[in-house]
C-alpha positions, -999 to 999 in steps of 0.1 A, spaced: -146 216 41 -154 180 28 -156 156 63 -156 120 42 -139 96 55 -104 97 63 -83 63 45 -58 47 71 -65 13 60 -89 -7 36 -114 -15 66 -122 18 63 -142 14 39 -167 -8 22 -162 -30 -6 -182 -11 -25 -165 23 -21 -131 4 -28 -141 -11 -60 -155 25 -69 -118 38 -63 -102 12 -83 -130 11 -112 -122 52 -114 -82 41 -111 -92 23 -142 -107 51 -162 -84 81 -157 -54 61 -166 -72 48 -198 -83 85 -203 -54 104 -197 -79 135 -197 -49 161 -185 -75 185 -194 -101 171 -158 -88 195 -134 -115 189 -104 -92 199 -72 -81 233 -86 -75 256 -58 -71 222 -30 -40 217 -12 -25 188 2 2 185 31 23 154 26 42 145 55 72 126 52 90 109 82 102 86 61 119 80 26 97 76 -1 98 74 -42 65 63 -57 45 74 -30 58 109 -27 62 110 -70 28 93 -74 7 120 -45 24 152 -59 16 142 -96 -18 135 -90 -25 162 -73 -9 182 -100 -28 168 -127 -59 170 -108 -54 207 -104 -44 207 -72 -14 216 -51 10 199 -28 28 207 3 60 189 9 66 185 46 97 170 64 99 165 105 128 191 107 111 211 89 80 214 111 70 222 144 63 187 152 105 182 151 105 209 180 78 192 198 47 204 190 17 178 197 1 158 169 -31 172 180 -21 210 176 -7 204 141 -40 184 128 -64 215 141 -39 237 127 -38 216 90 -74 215 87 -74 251 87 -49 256 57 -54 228 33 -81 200 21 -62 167 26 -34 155 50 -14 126 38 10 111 62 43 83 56 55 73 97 67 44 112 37 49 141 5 46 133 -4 59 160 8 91 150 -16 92 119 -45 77 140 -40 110 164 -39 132 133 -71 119 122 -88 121 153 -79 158 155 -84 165 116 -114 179 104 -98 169 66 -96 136 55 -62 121 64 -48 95 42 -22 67 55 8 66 30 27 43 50 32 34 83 53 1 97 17 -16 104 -3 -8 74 5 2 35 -33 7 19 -27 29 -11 -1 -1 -25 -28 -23 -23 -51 -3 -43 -22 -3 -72 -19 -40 -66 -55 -45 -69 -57 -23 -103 -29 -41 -118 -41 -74 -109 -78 -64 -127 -58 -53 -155 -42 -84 -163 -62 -115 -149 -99 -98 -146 -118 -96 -108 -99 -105 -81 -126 -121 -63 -123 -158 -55 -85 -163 -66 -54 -175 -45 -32 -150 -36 2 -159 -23 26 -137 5 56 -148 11 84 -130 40 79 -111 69 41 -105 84 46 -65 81 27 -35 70 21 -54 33 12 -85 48 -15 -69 68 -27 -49 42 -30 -81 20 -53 -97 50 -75 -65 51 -77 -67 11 -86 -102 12 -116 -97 34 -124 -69 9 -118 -78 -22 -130 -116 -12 -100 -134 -23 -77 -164 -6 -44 -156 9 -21 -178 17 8 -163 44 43 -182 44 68 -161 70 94 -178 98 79 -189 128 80 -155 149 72 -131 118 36 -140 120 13 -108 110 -3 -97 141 -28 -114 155 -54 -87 154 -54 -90 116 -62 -126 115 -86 -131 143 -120 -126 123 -114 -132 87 -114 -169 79 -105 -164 42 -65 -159 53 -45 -189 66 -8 -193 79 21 -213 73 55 -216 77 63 -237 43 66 -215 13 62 -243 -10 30 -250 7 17 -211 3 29 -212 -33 17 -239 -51 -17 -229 -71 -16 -197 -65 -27 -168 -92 -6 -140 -76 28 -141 -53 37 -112 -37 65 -106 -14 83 -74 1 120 -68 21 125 -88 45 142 -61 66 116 -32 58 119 5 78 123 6 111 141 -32 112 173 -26 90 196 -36 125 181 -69 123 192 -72 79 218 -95 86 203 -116 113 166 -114 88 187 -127 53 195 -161 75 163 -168 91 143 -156 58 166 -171 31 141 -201 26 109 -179 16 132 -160 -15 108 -158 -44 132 -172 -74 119 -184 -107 118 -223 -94 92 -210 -66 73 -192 -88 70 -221 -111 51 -241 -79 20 -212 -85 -5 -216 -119 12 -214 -151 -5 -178 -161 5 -165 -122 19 -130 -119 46 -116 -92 45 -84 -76 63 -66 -48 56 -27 -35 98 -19 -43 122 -10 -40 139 -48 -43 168 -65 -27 180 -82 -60 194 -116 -44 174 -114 -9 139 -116 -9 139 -121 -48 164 -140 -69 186 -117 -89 165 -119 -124 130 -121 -108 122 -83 -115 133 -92 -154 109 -125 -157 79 -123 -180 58 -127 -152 69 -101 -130 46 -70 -132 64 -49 -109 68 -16 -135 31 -15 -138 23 -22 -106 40 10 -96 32 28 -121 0 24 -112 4 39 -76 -4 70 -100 -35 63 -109 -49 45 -80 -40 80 -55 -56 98 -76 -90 80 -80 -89 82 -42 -80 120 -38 -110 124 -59 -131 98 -40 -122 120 -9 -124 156 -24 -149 157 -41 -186 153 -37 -207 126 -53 
């Protein structure tokens, strides 16, 4: 079986290899080649212990048009709902399929499944990291405003799994990123302590103004959705609305991973204004997951 590297966040891999993945992102969707079939006869197990849309729509149709197969797994479904170590189920997985993809709140949990994994295991989500977003985000951004490399990126809300994601990215990719969240919503510290391309504030205004790309996510994101009505007070002042927007360069784009709180985190029209690039953000989660399940099943 292929041993490359598993993916659980972008510091998993080098520059290089990422701008391979997003460069091939690039190709198959301007190819469309439904006819390059390359994983016929691989299987994946996606593992759901969470709710999911374009992650779950964008893995099974890539695999699918790659000429592979996917395995739908839920918790109560599984042994693992009956108790059944993480450790057990990875041995047992590598045995029956080529790639484990994994959507949990603990990333622990898909740490232990790659330490036990002989397969490459791929993060699709957990409440500290979201890497496969931020290889659509990094495509769509090429596609619109060229290399990403030296630009201001904006992120504006809660320091979550996005945020952190958007720190690993920047050390990557080798862009600024400027962090606006409430005093206490910080990103963890571990992200920030060696990469000096990332700074923090507190003033939205401040994180906005010049920026090429604003990004923002829910303020109240899996895992958190007792503290909604507590987060919509203390995070009300970092709503991306057209008027914020306006403080970043005139040819800036907005994005956010979805689904959207129309009238929380964005104003209600945001999603609708010309430079919102949302739809082809996510429909780009296609064609980025797929460049990396080839990156990782195949040789070369």
């Amino acid at each position: 079986m292929n041993k490359k590297h598993h993916f659980l966040s972008l510091l998993d891999h080098s520059p290089e290899n990422l701008k391979q993945i997003i460069a091939r992102a690039h190709q198959l969707k301007k190819e469309a080649n439904r006819t390059y079939r390359p994983l016929i006869g691989r299987t994946a197990a996606l593992l759901l212990s969470l709710n999911s849309t374009r992650t779950r729509v964008a893995f099974e149709t890539g695999m699918s048009e790659l000429g592979g197969h996917t395995i739908v797994l839920n918790p109560n479904e599984t042994q693992l709902g009956r108790g059944e170590p993480i450790e057990d189920m990875a041995k047992v997985l590598s045995e029956m399929v080529d790639v484990i993809i994994i959507r949990t709140l603990e990333q622990n949990e898909i740490d232990t499944f790659a330490r036990f994994s002989d397969i490459p295991v791929i993060n699709a989500m957990s409440s500290k990291l979201h890497p496969c977003q931020l290889l659509a985000d990094i495509q769509t951004f090429e596609e619109l405003k060229g290399p990403i490399e030296g630009k201001t990126v904006a992120f504006l809300g809660d320091g979550n799994n996005m945020c952190n994601s958007y720190i690993n990215a920047a050390h990557q990719w080798d862009f600024n990123l400027k962090i606006a969240c409430p005093i206490g919503y910080e990103p963890d510290s571990e992200f920030l302590q060696n990469f000096t391309n990332t700074t923090l504030t507190d003033d939205p205004v401040e994180a906005t103004e010049n920026a090429d790309l604003v990004v923002t996510d829910v303020w109240s994101s899996m895992g958190y959705e007792q503290e909604a009505n507590e987060r919509k007070k203390i995070f009300s002042p970092y709503q991306v609305n057209e008027s914020l927007l306006d403080k970043a360069k005139k040819d800036a784009i907005f994005m956010h991973c979805l689904p959207a709180h129309r009238g929380e985190e964005i104003s209600h029209n945001l999603l609708d204004d010309p430079r919102s690039v949302v739809w082809q953000e996510a429909g780009n989660r296609l064609h980025s997951q797929k460049a990396l399940l080839e990156f990782l099943l195949t040789e070369g």
